[in-house]
MDAnalysis code that builds the backbone (N, CA, C; Angstrom):
import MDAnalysis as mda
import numpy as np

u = mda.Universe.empty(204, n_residues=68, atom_resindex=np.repeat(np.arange(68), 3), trajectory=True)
u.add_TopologyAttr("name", ["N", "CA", "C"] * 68)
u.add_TopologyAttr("resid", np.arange(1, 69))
u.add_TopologyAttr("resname", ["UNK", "UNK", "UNK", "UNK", "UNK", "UNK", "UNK", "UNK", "UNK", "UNK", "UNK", "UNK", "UNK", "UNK", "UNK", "UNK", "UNK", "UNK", "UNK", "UNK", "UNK", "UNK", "UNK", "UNK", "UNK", "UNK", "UNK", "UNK", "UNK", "UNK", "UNK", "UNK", "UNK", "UNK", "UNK", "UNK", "UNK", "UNK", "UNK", "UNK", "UNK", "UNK", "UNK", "UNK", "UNK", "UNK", "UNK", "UNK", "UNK", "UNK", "UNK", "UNK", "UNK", "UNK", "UNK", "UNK", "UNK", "UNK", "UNK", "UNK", "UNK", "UNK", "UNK", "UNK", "UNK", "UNK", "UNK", "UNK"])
u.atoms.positions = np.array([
    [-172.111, -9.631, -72.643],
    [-170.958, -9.166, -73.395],
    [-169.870, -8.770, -72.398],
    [-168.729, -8.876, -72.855],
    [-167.562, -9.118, -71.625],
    [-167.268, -7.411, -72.122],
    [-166.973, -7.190, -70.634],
    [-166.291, -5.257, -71.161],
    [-165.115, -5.112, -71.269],
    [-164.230, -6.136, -71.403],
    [-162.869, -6.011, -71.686],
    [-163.257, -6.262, -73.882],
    [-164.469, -6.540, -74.126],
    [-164.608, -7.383, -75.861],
    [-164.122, -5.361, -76.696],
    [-164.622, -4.470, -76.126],
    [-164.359, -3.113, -77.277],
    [-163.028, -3.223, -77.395],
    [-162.175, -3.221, -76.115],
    [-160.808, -3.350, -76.618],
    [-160.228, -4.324, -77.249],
    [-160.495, -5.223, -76.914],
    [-160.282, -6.401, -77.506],
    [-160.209, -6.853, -79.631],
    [-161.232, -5.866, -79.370],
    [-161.567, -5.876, -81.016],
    [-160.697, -4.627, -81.158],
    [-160.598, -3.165, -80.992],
    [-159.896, -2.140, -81.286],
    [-158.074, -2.906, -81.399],
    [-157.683, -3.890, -80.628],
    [-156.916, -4.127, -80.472],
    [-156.352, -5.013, -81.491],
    [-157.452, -5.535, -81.672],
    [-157.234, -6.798, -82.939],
    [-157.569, -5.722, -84.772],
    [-157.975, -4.708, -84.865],
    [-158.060, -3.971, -85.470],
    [-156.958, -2.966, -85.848],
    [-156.160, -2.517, -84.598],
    [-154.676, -2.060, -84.462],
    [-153.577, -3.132, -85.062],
    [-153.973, -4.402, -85.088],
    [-153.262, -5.285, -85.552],
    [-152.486, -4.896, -87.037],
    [-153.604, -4.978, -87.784],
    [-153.421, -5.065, -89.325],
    [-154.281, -3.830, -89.808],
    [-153.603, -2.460, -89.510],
    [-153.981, -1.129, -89.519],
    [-154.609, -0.494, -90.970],
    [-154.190, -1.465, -92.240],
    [-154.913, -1.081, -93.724],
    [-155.602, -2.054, -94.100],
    [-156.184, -3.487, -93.427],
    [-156.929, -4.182, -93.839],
    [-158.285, -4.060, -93.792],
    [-159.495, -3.953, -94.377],
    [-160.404, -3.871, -93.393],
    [-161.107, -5.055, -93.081],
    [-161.967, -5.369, -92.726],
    [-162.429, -6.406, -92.169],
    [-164.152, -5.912, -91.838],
    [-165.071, -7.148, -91.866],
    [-166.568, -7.333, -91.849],
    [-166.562, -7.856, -90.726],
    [-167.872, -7.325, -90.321],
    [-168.375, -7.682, -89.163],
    [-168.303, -9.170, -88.787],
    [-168.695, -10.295, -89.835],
    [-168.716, -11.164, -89.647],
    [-167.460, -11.868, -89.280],
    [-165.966, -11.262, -89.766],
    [-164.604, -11.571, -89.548],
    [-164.381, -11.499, -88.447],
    [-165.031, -10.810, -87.445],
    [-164.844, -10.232, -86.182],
    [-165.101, -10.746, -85.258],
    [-166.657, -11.270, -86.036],
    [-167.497, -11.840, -84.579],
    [-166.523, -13.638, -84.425],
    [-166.237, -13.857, -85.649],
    [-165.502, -15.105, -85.343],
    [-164.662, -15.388, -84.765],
    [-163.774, -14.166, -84.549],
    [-162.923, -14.114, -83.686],
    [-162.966, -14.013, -81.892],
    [-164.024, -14.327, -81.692],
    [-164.525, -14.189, -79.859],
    [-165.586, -15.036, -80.300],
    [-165.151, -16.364, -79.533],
    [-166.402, -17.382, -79.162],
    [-167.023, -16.664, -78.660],
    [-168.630, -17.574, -78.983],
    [-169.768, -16.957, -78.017],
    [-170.275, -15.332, -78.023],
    [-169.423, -14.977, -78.986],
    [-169.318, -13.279, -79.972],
    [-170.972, -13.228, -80.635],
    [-171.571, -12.618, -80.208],
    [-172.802, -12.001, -81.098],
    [-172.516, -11.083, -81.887],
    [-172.731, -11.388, -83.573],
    [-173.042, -10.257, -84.205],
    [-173.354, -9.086, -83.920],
    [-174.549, -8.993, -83.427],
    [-175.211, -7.373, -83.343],
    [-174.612, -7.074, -82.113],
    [-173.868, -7.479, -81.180],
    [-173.132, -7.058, -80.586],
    [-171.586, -6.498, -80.634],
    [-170.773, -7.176, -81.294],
    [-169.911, -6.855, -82.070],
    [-170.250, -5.789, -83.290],
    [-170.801, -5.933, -83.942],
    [-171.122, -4.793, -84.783],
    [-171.866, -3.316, -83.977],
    [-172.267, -3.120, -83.154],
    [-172.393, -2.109, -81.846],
    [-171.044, -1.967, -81.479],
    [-170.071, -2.636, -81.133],
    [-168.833, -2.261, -80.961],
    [-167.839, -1.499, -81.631],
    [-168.168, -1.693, -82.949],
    [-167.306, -1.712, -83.851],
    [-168.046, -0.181, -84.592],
    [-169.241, 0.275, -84.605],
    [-169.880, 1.443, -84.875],
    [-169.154, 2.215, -83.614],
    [-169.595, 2.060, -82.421],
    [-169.398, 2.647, -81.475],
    [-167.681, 3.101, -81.246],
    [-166.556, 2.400, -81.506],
    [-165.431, 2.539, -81.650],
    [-165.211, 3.659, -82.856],
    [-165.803, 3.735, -83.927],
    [-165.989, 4.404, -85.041],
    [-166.056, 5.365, -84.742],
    [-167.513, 5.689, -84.000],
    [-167.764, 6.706, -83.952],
    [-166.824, 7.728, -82.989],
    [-165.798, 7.231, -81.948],
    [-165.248, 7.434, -80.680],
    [-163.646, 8.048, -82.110],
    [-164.149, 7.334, -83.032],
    [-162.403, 7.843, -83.811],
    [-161.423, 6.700, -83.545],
    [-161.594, 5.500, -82.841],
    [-160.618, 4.854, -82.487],
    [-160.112, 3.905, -83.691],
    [-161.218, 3.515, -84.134],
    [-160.834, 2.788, -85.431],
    [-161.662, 3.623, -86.262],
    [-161.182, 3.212, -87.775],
    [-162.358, 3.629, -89.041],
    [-163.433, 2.667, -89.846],
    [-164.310, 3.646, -89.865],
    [-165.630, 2.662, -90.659],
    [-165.434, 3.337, -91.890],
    [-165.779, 2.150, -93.089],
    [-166.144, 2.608, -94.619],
    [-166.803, 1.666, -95.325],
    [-167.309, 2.188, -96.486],
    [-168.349, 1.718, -97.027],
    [-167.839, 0.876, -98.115],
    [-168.166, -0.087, -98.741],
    [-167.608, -0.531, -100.189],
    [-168.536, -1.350, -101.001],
    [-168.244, -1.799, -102.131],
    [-169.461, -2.575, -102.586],
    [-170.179, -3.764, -102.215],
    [-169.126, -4.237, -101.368],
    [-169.589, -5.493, -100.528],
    [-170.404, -5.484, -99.073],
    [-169.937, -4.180, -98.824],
    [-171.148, -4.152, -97.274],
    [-169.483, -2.890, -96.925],
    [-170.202, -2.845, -95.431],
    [-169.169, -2.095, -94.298],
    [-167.975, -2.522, -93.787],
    [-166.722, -2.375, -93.858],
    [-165.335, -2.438, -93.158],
    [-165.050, -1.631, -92.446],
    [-164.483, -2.381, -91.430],
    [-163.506, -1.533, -90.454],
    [-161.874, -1.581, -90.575],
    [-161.743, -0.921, -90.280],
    [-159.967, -1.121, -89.841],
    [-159.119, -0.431, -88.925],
    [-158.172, -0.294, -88.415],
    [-157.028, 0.031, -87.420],
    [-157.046, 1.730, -87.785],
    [-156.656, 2.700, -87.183],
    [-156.024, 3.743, -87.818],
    [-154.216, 3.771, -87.504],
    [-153.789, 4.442, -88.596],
    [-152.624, 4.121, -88.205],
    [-152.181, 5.054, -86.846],
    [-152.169, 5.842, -86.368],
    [-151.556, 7.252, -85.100],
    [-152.441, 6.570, -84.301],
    [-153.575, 5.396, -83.805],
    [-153.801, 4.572, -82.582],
    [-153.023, 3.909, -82.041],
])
């Protein structure tokens, strides 16, 4: 996993700050992107406050916050 990929995704998440987006939206976005790696990213960013995680009926989203 490349250590520039957390920002990379926080960054692409800062993009479009009220959308949220699935793990799987994510990983498509970085060839050679592993799921359970990307989704470790994307918890881990969560948890740091940088972006937000939420729950919905379809599974887990993330998205941008807006003051990042």
């Amino acid at each position: 996993m490349s250590r520039a990929l957390p920002q990379e995704v926080r960054v692409l998440l800062q993009r479009q700050p009220l959308a949220g987006v699935d793990v799987e939206t994510v990983t498509r976005r970085f060839p050679g992107g592993r799921r359970k790696d990307v989704e470790a990213i994307l918890e881990s960013l969560s948890s740091l406050g940088l972006i937000l995680a939420f729950d919905t009926a379809d599974g887990r989203l993330w998205r941008g916050t807006l003051g990042a």
